[in-house]
PDB file of N, CA, C and O in Angstrom:
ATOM      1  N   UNK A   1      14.979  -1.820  -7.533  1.00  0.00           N
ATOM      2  CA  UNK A   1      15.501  -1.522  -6.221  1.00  0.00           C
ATOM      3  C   UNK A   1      14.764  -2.385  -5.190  1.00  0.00           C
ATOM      4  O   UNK A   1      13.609  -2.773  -5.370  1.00  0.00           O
ATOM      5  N   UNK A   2      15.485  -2.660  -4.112  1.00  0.00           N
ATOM      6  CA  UNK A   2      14.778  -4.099  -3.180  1.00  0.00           C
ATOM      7  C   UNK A   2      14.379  -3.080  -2.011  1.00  0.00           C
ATOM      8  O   UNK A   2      14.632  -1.880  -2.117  1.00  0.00           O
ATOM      9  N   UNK A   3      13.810  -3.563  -1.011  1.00  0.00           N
ATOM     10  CA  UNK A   3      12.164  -2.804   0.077  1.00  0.00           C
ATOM     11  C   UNK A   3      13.781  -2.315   0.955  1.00  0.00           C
ATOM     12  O   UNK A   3      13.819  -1.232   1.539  1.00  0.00           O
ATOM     13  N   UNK A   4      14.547  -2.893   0.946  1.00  0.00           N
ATOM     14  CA  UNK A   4      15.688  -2.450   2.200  1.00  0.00           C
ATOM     15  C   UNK A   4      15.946  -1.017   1.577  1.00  0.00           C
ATOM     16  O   UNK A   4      15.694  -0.064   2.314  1.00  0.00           O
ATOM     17  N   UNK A   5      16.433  -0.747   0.263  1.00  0.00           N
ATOM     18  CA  UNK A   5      17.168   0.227  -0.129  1.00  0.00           C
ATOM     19  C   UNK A   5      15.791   0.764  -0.100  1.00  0.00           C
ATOM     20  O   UNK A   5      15.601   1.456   0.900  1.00  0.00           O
ATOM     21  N   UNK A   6      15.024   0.685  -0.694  1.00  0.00           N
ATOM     22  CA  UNK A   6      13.717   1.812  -0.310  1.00  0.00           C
ATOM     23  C   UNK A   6      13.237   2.342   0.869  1.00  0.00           C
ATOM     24  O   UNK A   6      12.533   3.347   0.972  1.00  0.00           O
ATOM     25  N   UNK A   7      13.708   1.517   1.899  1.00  0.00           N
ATOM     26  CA  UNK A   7      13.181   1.772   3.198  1.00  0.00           C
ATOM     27  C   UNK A   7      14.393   2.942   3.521  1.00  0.00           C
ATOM     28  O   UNK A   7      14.143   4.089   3.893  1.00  0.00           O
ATOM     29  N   UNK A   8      15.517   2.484   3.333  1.00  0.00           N
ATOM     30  CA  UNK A   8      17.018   3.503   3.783  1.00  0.00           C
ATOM     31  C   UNK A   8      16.460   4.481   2.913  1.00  0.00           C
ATOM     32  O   UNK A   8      16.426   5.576   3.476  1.00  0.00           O
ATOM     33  N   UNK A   9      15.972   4.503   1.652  1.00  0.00           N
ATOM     34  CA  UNK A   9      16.448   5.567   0.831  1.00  0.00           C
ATOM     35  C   UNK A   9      15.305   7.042   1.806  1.00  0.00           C
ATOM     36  O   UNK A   9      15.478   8.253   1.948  1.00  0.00           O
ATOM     37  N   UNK A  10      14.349   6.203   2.204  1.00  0.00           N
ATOM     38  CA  UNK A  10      13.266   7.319   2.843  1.00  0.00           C
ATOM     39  C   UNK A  10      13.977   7.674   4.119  1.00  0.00           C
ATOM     40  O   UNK A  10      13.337   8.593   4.629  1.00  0.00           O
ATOM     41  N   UNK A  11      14.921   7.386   4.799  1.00  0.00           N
ATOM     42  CA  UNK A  11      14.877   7.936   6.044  1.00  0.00           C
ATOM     43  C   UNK A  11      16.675   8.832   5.969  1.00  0.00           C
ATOM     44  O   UNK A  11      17.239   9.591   6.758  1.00  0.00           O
ATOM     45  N   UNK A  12      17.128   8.178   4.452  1.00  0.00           N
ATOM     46  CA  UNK A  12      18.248   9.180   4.174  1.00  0.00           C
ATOM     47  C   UNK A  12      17.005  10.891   3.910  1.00  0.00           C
ATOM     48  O   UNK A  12      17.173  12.036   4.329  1.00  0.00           O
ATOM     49  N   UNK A  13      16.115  10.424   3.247  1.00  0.00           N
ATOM     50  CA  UNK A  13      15.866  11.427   2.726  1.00  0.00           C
ATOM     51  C   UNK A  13      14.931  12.670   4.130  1.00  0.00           C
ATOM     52  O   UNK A  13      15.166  13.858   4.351  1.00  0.00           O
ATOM     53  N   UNK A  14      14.361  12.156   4.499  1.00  0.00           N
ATOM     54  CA  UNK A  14      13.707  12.280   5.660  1.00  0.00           C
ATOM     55  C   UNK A  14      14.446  13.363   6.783  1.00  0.00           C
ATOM     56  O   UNK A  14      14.088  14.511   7.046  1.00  0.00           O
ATOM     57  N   UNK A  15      15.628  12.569   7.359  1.00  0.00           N
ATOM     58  CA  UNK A  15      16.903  12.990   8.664  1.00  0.00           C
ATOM     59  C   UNK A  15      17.905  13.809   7.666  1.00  0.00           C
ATOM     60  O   UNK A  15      18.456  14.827   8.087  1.00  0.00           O
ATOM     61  N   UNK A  16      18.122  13.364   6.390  1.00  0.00           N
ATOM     62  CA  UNK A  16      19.530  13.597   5.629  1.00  0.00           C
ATOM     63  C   UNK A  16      20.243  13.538   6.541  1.00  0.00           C
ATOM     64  O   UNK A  16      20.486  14.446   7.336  1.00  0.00           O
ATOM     65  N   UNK A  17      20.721  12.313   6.536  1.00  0.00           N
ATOM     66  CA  UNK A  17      21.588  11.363   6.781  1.00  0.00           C
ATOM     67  C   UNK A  17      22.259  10.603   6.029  1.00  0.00           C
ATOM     68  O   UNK A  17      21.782  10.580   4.894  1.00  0.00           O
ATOM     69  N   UNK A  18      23.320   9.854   6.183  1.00  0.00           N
ATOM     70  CA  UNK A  18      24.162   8.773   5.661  1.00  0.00           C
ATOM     71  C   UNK A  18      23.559   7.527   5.753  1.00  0.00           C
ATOM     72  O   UNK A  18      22.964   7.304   6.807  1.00  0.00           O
ATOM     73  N   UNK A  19      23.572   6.231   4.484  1.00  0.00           N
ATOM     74  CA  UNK A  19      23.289   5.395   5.034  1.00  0.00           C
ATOM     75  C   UNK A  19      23.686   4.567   5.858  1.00  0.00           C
ATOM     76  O   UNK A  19      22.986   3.727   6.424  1.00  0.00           O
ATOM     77  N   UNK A  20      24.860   4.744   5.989  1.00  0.00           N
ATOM     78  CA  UNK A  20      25.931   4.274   6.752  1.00  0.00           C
ATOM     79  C   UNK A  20      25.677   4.659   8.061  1.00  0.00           C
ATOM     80  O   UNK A  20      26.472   4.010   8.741  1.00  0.00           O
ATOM     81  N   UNK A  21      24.810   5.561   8.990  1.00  0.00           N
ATOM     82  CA  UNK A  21      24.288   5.638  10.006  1.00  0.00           C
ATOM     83  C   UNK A  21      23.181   4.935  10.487  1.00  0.00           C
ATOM     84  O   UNK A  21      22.850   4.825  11.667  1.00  0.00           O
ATOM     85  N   UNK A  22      22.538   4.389   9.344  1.00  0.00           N
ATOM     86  CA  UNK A  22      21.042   3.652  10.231  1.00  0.00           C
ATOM     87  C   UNK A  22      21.868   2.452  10.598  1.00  0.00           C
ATOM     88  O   UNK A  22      22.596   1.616  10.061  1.00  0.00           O
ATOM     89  N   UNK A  23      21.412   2.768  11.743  1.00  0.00           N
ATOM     90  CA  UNK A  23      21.810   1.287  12.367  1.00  0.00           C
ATOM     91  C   UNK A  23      20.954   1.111  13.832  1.00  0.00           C
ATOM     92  O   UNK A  23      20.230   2.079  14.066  1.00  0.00           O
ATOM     93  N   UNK A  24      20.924   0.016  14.863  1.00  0.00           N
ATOM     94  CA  UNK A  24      20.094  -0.285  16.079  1.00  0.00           C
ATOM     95  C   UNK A  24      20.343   1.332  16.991  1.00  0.00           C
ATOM     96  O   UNK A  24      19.489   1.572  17.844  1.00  0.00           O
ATOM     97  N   UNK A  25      21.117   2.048  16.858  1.00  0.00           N
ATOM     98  CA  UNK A  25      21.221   3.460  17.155  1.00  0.00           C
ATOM     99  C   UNK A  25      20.478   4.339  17.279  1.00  0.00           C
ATOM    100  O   UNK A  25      20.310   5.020  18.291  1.00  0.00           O
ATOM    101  N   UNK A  26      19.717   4.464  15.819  1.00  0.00           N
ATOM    102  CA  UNK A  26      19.047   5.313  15.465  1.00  0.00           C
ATOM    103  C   UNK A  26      17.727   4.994  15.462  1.00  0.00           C
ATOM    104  O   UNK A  26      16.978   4.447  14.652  1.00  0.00           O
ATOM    105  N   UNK A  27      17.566   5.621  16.931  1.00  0.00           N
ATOM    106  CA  UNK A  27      16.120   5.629  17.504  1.00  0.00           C
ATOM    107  C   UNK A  27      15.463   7.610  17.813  1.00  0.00           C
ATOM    108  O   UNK A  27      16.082   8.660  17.978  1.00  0.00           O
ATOM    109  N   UNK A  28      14.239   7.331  17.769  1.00  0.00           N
ATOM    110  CA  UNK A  28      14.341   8.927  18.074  1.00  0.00           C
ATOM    111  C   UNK A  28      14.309   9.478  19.650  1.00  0.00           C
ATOM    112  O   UNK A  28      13.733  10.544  19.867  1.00  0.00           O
ATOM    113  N   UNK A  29      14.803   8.898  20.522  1.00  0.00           N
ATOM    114  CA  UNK A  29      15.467   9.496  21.374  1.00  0.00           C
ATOM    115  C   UNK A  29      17.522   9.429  20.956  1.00  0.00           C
ATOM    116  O   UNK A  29      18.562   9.757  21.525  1.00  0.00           O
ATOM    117  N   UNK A  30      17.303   9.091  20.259  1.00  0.00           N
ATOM    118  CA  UNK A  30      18.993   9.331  19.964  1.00  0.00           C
ATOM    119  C   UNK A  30      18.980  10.735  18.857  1.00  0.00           C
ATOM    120  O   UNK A  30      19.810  11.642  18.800  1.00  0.00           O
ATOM    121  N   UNK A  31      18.129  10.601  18.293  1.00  0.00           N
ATOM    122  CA  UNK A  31      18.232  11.718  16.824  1.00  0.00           C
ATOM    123  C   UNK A  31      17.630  12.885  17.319  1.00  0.00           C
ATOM    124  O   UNK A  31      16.430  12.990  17.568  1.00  0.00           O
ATOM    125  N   UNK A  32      18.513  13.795  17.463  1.00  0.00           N
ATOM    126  CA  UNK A  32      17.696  15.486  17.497  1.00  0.00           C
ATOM    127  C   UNK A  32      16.692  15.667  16.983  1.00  0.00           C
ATOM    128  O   UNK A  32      15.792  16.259  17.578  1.00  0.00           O
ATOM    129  N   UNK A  33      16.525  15.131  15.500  1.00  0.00           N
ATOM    130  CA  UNK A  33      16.054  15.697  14.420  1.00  0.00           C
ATOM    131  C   UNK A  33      14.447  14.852  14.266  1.00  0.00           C
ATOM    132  O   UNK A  33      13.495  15.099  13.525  1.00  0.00           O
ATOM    133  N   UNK A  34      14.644  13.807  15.284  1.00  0.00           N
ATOM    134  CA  UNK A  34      13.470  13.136  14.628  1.00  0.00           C
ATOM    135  C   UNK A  34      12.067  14.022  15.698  1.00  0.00           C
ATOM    136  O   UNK A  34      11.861  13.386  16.732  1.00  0.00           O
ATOM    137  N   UNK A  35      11.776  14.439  15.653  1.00  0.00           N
ATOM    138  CA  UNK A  35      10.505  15.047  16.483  1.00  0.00           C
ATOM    139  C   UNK A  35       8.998  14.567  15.641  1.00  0.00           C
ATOM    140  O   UNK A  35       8.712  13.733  14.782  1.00  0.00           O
ATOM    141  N   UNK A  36       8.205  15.685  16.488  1.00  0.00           N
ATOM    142  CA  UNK A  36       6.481  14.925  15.776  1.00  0.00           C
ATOM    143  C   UNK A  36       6.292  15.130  14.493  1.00  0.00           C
ATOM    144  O   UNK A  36       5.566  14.279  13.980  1.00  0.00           O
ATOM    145  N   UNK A  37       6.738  16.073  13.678  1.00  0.00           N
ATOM    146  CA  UNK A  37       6.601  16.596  12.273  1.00  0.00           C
ATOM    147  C   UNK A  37       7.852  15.797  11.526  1.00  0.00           C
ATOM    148  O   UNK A  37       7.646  15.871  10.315  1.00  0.00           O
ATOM    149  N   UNK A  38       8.745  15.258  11.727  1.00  0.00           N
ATOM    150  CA  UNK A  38       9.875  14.797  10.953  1.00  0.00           C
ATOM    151  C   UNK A  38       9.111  12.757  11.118  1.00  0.00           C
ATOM    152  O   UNK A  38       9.414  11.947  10.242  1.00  0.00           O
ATOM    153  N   UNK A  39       8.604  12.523  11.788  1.00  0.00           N
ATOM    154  CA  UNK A  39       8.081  11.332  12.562  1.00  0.00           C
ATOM    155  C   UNK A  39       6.633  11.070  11.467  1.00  0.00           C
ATOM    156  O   UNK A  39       6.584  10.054  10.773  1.00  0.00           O
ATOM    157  N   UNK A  40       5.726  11.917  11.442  1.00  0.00           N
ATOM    158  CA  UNK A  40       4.537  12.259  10.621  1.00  0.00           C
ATOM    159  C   UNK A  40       5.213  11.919   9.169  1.00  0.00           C
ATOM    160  O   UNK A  40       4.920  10.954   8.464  1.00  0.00           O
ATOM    161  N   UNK A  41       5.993  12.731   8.939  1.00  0.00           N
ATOM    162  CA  UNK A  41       6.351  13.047   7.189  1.00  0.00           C
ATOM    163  C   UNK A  41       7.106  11.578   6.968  1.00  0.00           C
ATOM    164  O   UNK A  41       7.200  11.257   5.783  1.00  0.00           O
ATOM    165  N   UNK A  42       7.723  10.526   8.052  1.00  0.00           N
ATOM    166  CA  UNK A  42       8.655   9.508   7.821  1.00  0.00           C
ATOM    167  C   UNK A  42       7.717   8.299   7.687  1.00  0.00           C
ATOM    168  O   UNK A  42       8.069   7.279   7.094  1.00  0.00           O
ATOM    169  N   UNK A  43       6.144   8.492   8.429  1.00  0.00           N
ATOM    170  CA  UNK A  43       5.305   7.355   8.359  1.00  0.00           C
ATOM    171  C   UNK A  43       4.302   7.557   6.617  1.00  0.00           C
ATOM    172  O   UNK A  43       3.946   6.741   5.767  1.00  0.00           O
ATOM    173  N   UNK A  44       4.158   9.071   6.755  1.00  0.00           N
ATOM    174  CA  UNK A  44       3.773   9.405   5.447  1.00  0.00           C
ATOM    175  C   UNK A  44       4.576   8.580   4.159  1.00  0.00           C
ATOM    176  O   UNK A  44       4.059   7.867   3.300  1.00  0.00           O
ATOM    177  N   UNK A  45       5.318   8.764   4.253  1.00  0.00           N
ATOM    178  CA  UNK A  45       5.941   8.524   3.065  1.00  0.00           C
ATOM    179  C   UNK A  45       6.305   7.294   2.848  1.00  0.00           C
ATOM    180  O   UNK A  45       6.445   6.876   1.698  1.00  0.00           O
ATOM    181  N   UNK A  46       6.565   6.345   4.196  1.00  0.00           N
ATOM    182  CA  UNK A  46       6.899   4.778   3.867  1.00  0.00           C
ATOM    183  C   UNK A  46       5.188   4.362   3.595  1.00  0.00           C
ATOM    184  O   UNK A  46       5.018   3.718   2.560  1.00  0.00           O
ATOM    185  N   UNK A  47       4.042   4.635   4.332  1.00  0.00           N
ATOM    186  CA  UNK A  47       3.068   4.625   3.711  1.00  0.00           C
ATOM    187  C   UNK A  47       2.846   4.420   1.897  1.00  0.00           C
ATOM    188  O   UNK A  47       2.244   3.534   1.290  1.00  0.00           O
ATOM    189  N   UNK A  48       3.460   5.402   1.477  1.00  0.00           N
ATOM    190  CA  UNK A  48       3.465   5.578   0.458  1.00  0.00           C
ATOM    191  C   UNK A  48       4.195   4.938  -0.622  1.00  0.00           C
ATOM    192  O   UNK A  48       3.828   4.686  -1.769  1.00  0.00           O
ATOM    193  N   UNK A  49       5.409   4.703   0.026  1.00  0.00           N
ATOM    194  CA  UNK A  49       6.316   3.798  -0.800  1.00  0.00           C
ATOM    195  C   UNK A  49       5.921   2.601  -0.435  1.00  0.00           C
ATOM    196  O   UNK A  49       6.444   1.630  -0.980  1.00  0.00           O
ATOM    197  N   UNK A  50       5.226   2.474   0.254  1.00  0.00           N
ATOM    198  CA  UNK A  50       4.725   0.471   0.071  1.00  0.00           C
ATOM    199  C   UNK A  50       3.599   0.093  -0.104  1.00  0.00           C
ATOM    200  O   UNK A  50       3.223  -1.053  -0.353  1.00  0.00           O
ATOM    201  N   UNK A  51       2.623   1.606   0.090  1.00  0.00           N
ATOM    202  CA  UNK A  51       1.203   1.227  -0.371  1.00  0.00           C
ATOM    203  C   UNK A  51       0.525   0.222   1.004  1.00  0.00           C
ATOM    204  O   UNK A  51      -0.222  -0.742   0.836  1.00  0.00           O
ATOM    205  N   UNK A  52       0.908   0.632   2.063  1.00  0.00           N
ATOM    206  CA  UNK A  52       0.561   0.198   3.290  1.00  0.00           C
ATOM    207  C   UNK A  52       0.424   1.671   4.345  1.00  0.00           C
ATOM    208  O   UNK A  52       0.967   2.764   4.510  1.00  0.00           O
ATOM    209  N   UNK A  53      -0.779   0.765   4.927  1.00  0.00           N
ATOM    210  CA  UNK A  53      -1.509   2.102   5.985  1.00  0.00           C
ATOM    211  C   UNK A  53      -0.982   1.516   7.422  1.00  0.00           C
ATOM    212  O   UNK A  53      -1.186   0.307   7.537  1.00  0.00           O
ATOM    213  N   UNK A  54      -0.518   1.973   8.237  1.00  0.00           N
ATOM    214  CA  UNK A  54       0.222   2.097   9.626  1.00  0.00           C
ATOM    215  C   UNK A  54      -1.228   2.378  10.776  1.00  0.00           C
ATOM    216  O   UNK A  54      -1.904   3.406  10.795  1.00  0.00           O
ATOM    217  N   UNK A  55      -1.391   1.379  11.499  1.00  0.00           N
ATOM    218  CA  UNK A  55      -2.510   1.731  12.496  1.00  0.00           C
ATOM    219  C   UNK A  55      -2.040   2.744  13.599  1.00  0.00           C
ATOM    220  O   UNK A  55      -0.896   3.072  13.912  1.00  0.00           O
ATOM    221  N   UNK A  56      -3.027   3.071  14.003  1.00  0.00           N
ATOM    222  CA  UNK A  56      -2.254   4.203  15.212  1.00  0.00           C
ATOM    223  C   UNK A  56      -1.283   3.640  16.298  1.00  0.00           C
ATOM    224  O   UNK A  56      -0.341   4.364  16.619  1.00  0.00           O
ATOM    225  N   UNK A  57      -1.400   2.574  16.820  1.00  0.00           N
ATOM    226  CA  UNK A  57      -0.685   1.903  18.214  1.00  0.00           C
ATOM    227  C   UNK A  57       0.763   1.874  17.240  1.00  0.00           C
ATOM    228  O   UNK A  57       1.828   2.231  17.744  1.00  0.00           O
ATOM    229  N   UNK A  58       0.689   1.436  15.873  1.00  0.00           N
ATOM    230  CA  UNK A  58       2.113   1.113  15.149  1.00  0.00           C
ATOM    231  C   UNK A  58       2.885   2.581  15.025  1.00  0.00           C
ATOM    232  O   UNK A  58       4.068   2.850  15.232  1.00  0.00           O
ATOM    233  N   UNK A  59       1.956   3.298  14.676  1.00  0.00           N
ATOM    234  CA  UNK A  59       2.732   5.180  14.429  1.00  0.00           C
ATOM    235  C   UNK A  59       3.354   5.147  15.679  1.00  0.00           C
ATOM    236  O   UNK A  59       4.566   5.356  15.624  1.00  0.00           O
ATOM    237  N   UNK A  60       2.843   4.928  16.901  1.00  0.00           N
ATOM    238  CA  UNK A  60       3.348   5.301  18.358  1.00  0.00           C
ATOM    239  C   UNK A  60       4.540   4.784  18.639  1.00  0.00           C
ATOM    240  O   UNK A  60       5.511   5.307  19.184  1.00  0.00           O
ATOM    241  N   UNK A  61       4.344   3.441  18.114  1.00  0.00           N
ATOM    242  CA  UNK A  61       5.473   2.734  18.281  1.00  0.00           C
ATOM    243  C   UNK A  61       6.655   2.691  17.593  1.00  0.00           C
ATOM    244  O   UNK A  61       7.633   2.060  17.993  1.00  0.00           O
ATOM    245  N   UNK A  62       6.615   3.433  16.412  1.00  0.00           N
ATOM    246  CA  UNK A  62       7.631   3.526  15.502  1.00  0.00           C
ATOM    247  C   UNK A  62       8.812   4.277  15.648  1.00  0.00           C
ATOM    248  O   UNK A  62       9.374   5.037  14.860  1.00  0.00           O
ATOM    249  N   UNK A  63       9.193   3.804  17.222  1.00  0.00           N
ATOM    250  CA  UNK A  63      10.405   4.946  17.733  1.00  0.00           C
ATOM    251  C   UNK A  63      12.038   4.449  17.457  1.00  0.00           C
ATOM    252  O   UNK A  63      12.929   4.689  18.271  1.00  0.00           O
ATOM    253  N   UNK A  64      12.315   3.535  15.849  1.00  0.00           N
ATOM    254  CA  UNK A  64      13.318   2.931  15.752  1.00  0.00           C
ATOM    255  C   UNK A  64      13.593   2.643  14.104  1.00  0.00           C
ATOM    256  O   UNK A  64      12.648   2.046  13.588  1.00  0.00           O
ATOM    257  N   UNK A  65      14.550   2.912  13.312  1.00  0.00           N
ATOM    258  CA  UNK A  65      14.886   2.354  12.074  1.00  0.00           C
ATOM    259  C   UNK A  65      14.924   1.109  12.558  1.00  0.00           C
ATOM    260  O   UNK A  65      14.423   0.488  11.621  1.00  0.00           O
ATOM    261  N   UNK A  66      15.210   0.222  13.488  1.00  0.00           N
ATOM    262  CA  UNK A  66      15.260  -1.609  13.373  1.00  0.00           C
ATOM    263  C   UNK A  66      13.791  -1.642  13.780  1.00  0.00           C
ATOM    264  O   UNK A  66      13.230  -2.562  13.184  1.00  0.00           O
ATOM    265  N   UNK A  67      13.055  -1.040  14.499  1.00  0.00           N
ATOM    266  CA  UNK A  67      11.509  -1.254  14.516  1.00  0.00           C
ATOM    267  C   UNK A  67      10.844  -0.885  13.638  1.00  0.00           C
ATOM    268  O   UNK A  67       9.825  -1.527  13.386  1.00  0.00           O
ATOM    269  N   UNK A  68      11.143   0.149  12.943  1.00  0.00           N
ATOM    270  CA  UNK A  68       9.830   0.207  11.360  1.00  0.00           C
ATOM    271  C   UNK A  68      10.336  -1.058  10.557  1.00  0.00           C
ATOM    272  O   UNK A  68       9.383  -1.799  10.315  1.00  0.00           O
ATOM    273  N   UNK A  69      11.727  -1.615   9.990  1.00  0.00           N
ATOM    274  CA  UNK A  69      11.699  -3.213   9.541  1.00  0.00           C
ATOM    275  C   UNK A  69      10.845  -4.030   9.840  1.00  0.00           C
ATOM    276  O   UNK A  69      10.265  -4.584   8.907  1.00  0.00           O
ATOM    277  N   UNK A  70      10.393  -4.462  11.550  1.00  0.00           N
ATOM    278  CA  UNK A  70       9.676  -5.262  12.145  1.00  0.00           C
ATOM    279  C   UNK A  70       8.342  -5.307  11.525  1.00  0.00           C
ATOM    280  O   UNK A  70       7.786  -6.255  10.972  1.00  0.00           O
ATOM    281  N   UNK A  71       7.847  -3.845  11.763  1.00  0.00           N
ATOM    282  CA  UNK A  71       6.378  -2.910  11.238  1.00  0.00           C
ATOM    283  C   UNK A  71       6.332  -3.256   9.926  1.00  0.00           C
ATOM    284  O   UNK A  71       5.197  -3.358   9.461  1.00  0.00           O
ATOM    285  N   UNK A  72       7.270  -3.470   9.180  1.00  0.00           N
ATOM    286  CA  UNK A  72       7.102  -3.292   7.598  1.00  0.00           C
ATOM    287  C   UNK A  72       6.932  -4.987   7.509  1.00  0.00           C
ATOM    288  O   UNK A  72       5.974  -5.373   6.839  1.00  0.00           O
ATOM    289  N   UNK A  73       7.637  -5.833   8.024  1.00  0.00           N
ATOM    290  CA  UNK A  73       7.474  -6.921   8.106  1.00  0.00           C
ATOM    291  C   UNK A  73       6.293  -7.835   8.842  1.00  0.00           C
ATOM    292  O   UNK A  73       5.992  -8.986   8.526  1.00  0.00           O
ATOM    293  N   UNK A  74       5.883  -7.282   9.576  1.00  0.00           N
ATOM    294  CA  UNK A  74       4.232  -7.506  10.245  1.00  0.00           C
ATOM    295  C   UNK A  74       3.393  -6.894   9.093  1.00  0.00           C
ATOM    296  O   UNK A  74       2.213  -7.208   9.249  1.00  0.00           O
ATOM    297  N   UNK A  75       3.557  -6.256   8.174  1.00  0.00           N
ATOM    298  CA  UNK A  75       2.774  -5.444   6.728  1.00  0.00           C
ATOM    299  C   UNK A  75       2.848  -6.683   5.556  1.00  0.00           C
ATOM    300  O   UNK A  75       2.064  -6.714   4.607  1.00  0.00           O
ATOM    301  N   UNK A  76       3.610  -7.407   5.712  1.00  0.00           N
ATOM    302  CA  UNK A  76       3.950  -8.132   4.668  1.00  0.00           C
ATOM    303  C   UNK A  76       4.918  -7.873   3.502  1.00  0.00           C
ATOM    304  O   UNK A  76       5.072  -8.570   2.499  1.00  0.00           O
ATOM    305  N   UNK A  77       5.512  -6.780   3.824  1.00  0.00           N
ATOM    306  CA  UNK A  77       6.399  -6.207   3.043  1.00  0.00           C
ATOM    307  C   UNK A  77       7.710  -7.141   3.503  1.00  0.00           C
ATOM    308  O   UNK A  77       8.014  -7.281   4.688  1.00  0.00           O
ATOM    309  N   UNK A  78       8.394  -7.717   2.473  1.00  0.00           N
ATOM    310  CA  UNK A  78       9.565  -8.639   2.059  1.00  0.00           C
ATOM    311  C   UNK A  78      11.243  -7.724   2.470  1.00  0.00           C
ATOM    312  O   UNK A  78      11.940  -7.607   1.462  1.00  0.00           O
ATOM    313  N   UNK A  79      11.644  -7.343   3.292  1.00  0.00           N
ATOM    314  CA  UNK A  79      12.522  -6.436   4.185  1.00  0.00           C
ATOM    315  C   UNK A  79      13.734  -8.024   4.038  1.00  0.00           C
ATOM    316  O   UNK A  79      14.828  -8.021   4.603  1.00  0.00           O
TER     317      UNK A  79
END
């Protein structure tokens, strides 16, 4: 499986959502659902699936599915 579908597959799993919804949209002022505990568990876990640690200024900033790409790509992760 390639870092894109891994990256979708965490934030289907995360929001349960469609993948067919991430798109430049889905920011968390657009998503009800994304708050501080849904936000925590979404950095947790891409953490985890890439074996990369997120500095604090990047957690803050991670208010976007097209901005964690960026983040994952400033990581060196191949997106």
């Amino acid at each position: 499986m390639n870092n894109l579908k891994k990256y979708q597959e965490v934030f289907v799993d995360i929001f349960n959502v469609q993948i067919e919804g991430l798109n430049d949209k889905f920011t968390f002022e657009e998503i009800s659902c994304w708050d501080s505990i849904t936000h925590m568990s979404l950095i947790s876990r891409l953490e985890d699936t890439f074996d990369i640690m997120f500095e604090t200024e990047e957690i803050l900033h991670f208010g976007s599915y097209n901005n964690g790409i960026q983040l994952l790509r400033n990581k060196g992760v191949v997106i």
